[in-house]
C-alpha positions as CSV (number, residue, x, y, z in Angstrom):
1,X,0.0,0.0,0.0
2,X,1.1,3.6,-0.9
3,X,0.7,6.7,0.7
4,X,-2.1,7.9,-1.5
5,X,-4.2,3.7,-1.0
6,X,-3.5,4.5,2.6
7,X,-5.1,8.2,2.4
8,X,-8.3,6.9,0.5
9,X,-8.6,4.3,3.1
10,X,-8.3,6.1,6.2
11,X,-11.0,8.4,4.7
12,X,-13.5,6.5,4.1
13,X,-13.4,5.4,7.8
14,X,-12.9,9.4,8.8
15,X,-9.2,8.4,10.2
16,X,-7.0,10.5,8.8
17,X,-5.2,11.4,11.9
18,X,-3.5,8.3,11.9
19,X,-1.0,9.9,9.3
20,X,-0.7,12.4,11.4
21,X,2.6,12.1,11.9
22,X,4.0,10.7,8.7
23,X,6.5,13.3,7.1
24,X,8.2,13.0,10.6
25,X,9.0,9.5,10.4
26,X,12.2,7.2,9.1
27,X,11.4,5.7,5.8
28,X,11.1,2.0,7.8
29,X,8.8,3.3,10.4
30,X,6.5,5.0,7.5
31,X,6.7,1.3,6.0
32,X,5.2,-0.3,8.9
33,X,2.5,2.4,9.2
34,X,1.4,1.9,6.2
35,X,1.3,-1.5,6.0
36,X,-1.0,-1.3,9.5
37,X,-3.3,0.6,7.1
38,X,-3.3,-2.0,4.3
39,X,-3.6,-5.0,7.2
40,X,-6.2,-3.1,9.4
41,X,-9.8,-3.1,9.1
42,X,-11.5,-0.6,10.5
43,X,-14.7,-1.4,9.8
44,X,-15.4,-2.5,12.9
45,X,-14.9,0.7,14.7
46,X,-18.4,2.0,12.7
47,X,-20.5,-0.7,14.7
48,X,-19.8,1.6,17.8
49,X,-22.3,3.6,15.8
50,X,-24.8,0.4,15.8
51,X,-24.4,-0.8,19.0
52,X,-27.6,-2.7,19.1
53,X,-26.6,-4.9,16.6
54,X,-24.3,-6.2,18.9
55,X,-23.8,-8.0,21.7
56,X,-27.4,-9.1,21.0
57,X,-30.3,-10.0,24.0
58,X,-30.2,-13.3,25.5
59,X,-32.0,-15.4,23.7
60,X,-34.7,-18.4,25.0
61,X,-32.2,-20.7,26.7
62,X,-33.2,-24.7,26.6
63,X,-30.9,-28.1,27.5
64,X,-29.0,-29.7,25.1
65,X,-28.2,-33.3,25.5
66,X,-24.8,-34.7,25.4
67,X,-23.4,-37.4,24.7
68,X,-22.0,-38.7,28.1
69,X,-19.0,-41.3,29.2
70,X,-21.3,-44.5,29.7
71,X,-22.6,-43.6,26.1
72,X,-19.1,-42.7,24.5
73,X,-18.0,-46.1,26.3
74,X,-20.4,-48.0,24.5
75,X,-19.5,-47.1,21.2
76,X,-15.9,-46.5,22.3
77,X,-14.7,-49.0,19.8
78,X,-16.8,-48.1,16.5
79,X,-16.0,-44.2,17.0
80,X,-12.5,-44.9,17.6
81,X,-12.4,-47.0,14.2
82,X,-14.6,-44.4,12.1
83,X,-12.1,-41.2,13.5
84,X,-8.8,-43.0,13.1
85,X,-10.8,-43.9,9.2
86,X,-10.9,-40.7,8.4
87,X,-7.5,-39.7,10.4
88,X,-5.7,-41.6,8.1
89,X,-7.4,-40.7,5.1
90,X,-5.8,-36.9,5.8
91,X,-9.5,-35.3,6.2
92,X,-8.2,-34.6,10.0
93,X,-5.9,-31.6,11.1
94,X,-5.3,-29.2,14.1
95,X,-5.5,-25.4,15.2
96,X,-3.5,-24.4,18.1
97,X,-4.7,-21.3,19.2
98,X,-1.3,-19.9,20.8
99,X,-1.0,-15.9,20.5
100,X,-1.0,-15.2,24.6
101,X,1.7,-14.6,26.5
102,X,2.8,-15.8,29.8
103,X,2.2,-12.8,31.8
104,X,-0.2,-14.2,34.6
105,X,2.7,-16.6,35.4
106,X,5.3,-14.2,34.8
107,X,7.0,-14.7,32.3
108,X,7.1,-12.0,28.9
109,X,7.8,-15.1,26.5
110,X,4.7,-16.9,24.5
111,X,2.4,-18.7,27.1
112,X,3.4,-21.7,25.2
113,X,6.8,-21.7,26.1
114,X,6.5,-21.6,29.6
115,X,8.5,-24.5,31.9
116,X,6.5,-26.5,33.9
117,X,8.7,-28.9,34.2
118,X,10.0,-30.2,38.0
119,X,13.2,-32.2,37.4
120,X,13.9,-31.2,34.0
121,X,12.5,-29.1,31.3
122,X,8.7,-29.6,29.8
123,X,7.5,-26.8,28.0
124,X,4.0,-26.3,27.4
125,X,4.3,-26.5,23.9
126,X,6.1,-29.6,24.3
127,X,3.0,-31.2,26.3
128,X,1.2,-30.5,23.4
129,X,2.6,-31.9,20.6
130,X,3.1,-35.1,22.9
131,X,-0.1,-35.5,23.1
132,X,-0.3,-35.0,19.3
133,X,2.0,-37.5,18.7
134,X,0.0,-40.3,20.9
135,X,-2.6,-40.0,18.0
136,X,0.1,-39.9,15.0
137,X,1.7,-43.2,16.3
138,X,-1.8,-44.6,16.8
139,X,-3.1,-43.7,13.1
140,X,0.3,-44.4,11.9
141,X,0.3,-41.3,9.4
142,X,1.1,-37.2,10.5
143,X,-1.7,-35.0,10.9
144,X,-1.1,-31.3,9.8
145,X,-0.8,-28.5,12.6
146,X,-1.5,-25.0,12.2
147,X,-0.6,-22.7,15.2
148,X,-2.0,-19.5,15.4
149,X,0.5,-17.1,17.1
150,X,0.1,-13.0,17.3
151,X,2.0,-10.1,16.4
152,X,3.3,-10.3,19.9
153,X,5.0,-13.9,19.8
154,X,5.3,-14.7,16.4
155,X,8.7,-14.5,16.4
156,X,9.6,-16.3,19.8
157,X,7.1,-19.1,18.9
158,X,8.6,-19.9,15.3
159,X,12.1,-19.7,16.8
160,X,11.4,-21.7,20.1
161,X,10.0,-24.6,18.2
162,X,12.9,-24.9,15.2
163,X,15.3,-24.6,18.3
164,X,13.8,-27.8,19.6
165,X,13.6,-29.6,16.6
166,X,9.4,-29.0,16.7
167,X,9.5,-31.5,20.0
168,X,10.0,-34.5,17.0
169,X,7.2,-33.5,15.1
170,X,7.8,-33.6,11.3
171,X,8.3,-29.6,10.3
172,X,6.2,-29.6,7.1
173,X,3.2,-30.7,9.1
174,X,3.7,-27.5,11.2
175,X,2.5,-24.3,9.5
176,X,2.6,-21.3,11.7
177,X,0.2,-18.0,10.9
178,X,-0.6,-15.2,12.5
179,X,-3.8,-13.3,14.1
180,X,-5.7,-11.1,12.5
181,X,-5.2,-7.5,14.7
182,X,-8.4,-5.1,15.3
183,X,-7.7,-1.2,15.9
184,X,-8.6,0.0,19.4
185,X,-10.6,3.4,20.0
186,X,-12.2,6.1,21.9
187,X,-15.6,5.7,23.1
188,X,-16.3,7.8,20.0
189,X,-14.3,6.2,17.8
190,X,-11.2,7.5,16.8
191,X,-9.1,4.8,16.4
192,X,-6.0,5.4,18.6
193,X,-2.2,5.6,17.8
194,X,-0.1,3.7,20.5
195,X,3.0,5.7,18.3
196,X,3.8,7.9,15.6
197,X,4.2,4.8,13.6
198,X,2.1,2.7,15.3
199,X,-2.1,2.4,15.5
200,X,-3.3,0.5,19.1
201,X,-4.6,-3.0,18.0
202,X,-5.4,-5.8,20.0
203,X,-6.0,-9.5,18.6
204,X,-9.4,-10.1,16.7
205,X,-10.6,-12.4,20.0
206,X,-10.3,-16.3,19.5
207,X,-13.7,-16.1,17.2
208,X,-11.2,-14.7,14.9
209,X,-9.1,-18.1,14.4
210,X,-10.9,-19.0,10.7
211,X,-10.9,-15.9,9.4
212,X,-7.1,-14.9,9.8
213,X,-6.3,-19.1,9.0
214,X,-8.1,-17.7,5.4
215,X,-6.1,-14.6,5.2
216,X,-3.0,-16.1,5.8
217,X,-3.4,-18.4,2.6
218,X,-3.7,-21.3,4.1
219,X,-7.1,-23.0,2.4
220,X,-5.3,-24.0,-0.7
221,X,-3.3,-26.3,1.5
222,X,-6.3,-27.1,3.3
223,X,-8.1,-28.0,-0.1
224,X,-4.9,-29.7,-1.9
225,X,-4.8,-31.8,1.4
226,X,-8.6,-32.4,1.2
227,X,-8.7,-31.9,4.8
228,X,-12.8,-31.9,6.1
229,X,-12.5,-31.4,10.0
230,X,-10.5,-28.7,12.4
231,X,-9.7,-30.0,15.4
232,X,-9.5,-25.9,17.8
233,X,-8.4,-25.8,21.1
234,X,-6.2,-23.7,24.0
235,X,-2.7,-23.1,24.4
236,X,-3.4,-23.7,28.4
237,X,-4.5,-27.3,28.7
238,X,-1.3,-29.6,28.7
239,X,-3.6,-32.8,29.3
240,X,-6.0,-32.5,26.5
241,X,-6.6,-35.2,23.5
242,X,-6.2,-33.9,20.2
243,X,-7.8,-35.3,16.9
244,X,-8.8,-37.9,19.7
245,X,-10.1,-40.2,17.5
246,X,-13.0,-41.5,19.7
247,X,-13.9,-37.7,19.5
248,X,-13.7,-37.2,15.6
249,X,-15.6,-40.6,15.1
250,X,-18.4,-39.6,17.3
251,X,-18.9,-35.9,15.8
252,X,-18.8,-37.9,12.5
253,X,-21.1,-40.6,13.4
254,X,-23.8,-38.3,15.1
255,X,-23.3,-36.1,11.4
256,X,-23.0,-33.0,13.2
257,X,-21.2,-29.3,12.2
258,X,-19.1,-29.4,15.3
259,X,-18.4,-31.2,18.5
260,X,-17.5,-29.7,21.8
261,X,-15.5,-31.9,24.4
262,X,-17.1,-30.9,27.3
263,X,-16.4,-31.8,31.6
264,X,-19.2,-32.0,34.1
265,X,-18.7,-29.1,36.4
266,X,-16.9,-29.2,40.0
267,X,-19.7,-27.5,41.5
268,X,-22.6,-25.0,40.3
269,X,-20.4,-22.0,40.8
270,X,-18.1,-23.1,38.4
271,X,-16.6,-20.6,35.8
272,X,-16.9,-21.9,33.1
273,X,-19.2,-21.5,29.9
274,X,-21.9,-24.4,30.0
275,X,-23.7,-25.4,26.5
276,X,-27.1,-25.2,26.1
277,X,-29.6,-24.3,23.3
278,X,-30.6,-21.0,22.3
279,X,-33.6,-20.4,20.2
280,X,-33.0,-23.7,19.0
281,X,-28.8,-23.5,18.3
282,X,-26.3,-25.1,19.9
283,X,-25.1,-22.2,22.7
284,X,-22.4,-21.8,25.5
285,X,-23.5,-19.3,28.2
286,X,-21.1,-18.5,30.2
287,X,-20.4,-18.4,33.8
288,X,-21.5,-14.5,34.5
289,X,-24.8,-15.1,32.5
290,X,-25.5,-18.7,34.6
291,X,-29.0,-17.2,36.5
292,X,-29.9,-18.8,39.6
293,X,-32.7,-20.0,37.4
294,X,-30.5,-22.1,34.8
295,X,-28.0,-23.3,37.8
296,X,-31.1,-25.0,39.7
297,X,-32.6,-26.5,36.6
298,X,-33.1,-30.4,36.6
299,X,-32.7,-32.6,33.9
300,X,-35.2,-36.3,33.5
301,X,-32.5,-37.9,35.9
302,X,-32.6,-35.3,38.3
303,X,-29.3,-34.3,37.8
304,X,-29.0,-30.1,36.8
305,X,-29.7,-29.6,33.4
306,X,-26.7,-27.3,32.6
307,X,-24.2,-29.0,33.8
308,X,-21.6,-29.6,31.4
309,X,-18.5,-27.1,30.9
310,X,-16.7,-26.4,27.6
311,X,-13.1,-26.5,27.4
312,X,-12.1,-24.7,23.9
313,X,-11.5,-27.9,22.6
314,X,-13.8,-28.2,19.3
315,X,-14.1,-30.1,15.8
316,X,-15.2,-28.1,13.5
317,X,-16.2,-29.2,9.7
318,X,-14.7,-27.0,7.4
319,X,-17.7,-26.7,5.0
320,X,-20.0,-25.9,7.9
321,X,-17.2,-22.7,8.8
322,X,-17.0,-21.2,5.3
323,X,-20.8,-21.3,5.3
324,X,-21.2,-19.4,8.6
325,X,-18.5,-16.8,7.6
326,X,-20.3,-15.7,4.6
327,X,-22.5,-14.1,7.7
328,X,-21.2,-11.4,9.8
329,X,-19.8,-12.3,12.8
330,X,-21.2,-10.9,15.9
331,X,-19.0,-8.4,17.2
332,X,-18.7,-7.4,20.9
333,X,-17.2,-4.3,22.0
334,X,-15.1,-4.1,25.2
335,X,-14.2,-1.6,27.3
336,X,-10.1,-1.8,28.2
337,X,-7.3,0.3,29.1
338,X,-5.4,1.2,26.2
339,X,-2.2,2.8,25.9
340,X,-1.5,5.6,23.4
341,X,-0.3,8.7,23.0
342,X,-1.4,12.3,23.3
343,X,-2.0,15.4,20.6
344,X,1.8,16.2,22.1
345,X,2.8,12.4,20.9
346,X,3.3,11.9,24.9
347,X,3.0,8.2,26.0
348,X,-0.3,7.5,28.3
349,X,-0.7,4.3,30.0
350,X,-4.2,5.2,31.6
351,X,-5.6,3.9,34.6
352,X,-9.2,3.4,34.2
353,X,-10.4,2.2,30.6
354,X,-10.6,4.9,28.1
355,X,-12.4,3.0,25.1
356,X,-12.7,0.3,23.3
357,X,-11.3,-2.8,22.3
358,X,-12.9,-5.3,19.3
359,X,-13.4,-8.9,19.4
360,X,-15.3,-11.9,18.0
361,X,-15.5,-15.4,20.1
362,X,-15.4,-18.6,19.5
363,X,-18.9,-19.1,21.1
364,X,-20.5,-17.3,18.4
365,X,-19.7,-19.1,15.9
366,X,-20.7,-22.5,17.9
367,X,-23.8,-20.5,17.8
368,X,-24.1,-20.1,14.0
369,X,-24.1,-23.5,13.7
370,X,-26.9,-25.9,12.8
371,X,-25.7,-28.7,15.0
372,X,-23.2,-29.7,17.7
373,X,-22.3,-32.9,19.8
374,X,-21.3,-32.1,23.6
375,X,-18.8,-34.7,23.9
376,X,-18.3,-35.5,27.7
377,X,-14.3,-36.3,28.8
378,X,-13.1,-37.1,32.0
379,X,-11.9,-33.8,33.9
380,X,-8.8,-35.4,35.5
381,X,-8.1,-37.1,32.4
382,X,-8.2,-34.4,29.8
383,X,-8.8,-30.6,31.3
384,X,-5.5,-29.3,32.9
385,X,-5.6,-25.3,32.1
386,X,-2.5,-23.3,32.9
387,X,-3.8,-20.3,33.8
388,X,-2.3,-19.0,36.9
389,X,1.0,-19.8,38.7
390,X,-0.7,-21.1,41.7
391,X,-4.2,-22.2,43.3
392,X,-7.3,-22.6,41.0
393,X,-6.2,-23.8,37.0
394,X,-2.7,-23.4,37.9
395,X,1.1,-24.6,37.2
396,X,0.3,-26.5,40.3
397,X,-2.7,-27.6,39.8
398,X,-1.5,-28.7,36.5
399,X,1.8,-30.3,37.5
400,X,-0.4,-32.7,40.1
401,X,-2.6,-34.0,37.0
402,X,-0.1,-34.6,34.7
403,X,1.9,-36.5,37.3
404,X,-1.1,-38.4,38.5
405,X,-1.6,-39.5,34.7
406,X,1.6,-41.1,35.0
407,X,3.5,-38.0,32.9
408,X,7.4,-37.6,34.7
409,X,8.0,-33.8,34.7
């Protein structure tokens, strides 16, 4: 993008004063500007105009069965045989999602790279493609990988993993991309400039995982591949199954548009997003929307009705996502803190939020499809989250599953 593309964009979004500074920069800093233009879209800043189109009213919130362990035992067998089937036809891949950093368990580095190990090194990344490579060995045939990092750890990621020979996966089933960005604003919608070279973004929310997977290029290795299913899940959980065959042959079987591995909840309190229907659709609500109502709801068996926790662990088919993204997205706008700099080109880290950050979630887009299988795992099996250094979904916390799953650390 030139100077003049970059102009004619900006205007149409009435952001002009993001060039603000332009003649004052160094020919490489004017480069990265305006390639933020050309990469930025800042469409999304008009919805703040249209704010009823987002974040939309609850909608009429019903149970939706799921498929649950004595079930999934059952059929163990047959599933297992149709997902390893379709495993090793190649129609089978994975999305890490992996553009966080460590910063709750403070480290600066990608959350992924973070040591957890006790007597000698285990990265979190390594956890993970360890429990890739359980599936490889049992389908006898490599399943392609694509991590999604951010503008933040791109770098770190790609380097940390060729430093450690990819943990012995095979490198040309690893295919790194990065995050799509959204601009960050006032409350009236200027977009903000965290430098003179440099507009505040933030990453597009995890709803955002397909869309920047497209942008990066990546479906015409997707299609040459004939690849059918995405396999979408966490950075944070070192214990769970990925392309777990039992799990892809059930979603298959049952013909549905996405399966959610799902974990009964510790107690009602739980924070975590529970599925459900809404208006019909498959729906997570999450914890802060769980009324007293929906937590006390019984099922036939007596048992509560909304009871089972996802944990961003989800099979998507492919056709089913470039259907839904021929919709708009829902967005939601957030308020945050967001650093930038002043009409003196000051730096302002501000205490209270001052606008508006722009995300879509992955919830959504559960929502926007026609059908989905709750697919119940065993917690202590399968859900370890990282997301603290100690107590609740912790290094600790995680550290006692793994070793009580027989994993030396």
């Amino acid at each position: 993008m030139n100077l003049q593309e970059a102009q004619k964009k900006l205007a149409q979004y009435s952001q002009e004063h993001i060039l603000k500074y332009y003649e004052e920069l160094s020919t490489t800093e004017q480069a990265h500007l305006l390639k933020q233009i050309d990469e930025t879209d800042f469409s999304v800043v008009e919805q703040i105009k249209k704010p009823s189109g987002i974040n939309k009213a609850q909608g009429v919130i019903t149970p939706i069965k799921a498929m649950q362990i004595p079930e999934i035992e059952a059929n163990r067998e047959a599933f297992t045989q149709t997902g390893l089937a379709a495993i090793r036809q190649g129609s089978v891949a994975a999305v890490l999602l992996a553009g966080g950093m460590g910063t709750r368990l403070g480290s600066d580095h990608p959350k992924g790279m973070y040591d957890i190990g006790l007597t000698k090194p285990v990265y979190i990344f390594e956890r993970i493609i360890s429990n890739l490579l359980d599936v490889v060995r049992q389908a006898d045939t490599w399943i392609h990988l694509f991590i999604m990092t951010s503008d933040k750890n791109h770098q770190d990621t790609t380097s940390f993993f060729q430093a450690h020979d990819f943990f012995g996966y095979r490198a040309e089933y690893i295919h790194f991309f990065q995050q799509d960005m959204a601009p960050a604003s006032t409350y009236e919608g200027q977009v903000y400039l965290e430098d003179k070279y440099k507009i505040a973004t933030s990453p597009n929310g995890n709803g955002g995982w397909f869309s920047s997977l497209q942008n990066a290029g990546l479906m015409d290795l997707i299609r040459m591949n004939h690849i059918e299913w995405l396999n979408v899940f966490a950075v944070d959980n070192v214990l769970q199954r990925i392309a777990d065959p039992c799990f892809v042959g059930a979603t298959i079987s049952q013909n549905c548009s996405v399966g959610a591995k799902v974990v009964r909840k510790n107690d009602p309190d739980e924070k975590v997003g529970v599925m459900c229907l809404k208006d019909g659709h498959p729906s997570i609500v999450e914890y802060y929307e769980q009324t007293p109502q929906l937590r006390d709801t019984k099922d036939e068996n007596g048992d509560p009705a909304y009871n089972f926790g996802v944990i961003l662990n989800y099979l998507f088919r492919i056709s089913s996502l470039e259907a839904i993204c021929k919709t708009e997205m829902p967005l939601h706008i957030v308020e945050k803190k967001i650093p930038f700099i002043d009409d003196d080109a000051n730096p302002v880290n501000p205490t209270e939020p001052n606008g508006y950050k722009f995300e879509t979630l992955i919830l959504d887009m559960i929502e926007l499809m026609d059908t989905c299988l709750p697919f119940e795992v065993e917690r202590e099996k399968e859900f370890a989250p990282i997301k603290n250094k100690t107590g609740v979904d912790s290094v600790e916390s995680a550290r006692m599953l793994l070793q009580k799953n027989g994993i030396t650390l």
